[in-house]
C-alpha positions in Angstrom: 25.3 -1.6 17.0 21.6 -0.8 16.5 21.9 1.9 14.0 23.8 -0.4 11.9 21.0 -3.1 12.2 18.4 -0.6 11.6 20.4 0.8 8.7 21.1 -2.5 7.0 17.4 -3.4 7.3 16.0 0.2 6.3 18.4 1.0 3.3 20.5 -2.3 1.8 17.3 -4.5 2.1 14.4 -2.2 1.8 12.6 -4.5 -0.5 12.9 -7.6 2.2 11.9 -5.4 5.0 9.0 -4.3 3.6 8.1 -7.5 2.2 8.2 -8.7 5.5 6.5 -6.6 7.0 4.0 -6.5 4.3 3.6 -10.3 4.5 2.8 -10.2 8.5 0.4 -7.6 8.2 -1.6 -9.9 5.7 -0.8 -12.7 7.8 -2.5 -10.7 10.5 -5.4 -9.7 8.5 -6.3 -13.3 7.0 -6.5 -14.4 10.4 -8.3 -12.1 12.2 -10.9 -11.1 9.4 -10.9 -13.6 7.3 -10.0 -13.7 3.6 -13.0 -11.8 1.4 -12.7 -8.6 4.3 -8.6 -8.7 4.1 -9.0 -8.7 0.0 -11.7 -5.9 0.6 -8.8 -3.6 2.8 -6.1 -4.5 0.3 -8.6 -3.1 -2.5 -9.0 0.2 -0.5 -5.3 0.6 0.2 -4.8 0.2 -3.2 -7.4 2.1 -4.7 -6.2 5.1 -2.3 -2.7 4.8 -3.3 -3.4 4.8 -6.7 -5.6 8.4 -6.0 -3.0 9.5 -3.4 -0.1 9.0 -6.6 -2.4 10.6 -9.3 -2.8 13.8 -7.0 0.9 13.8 -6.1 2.2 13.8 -9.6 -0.4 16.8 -10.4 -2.4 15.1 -12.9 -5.7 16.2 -13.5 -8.1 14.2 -11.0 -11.1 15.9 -11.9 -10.8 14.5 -15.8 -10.2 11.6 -14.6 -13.2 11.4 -12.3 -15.5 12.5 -14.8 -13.9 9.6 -17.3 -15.4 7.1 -14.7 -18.2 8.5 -13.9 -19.3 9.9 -17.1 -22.0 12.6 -16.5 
């Protein structure tokens, strides 16, 4: 019974899962940091999965580096 369960929530409602999930660990966050240090970790998570997905799809990181922080 449980695989089904877990199978239902993991692959025919992956979006709602994680959007659960997603809204509880800001839910978490707003209350026990407060709102400017949860929208500081969301800004790190998201600026090091946007350098996590430029590295994974091999483009060049060091070009783009030097674009924003021109030398």
């Amino acid at each position: 019974m449980w695989d089904r369960v877990m199978y239902l929530l993991l692959v025919e409602n992956r979006g709602k899962t994680v959007g659960i999930l997603l809204g509880l660990l800001a839910a978490i966050l707003f209350v026990s940091y407060g709102f400017f240090k949860t929208l500081f970790i969301i800004i790190c998570i998201a600026t090091g999965y946007f350098i996590g997905k430029q590295l994974d799809e091999n483009k060049d990181f060091e070009n783009w580096l030097n674009r924003i922080f021109k030398k």
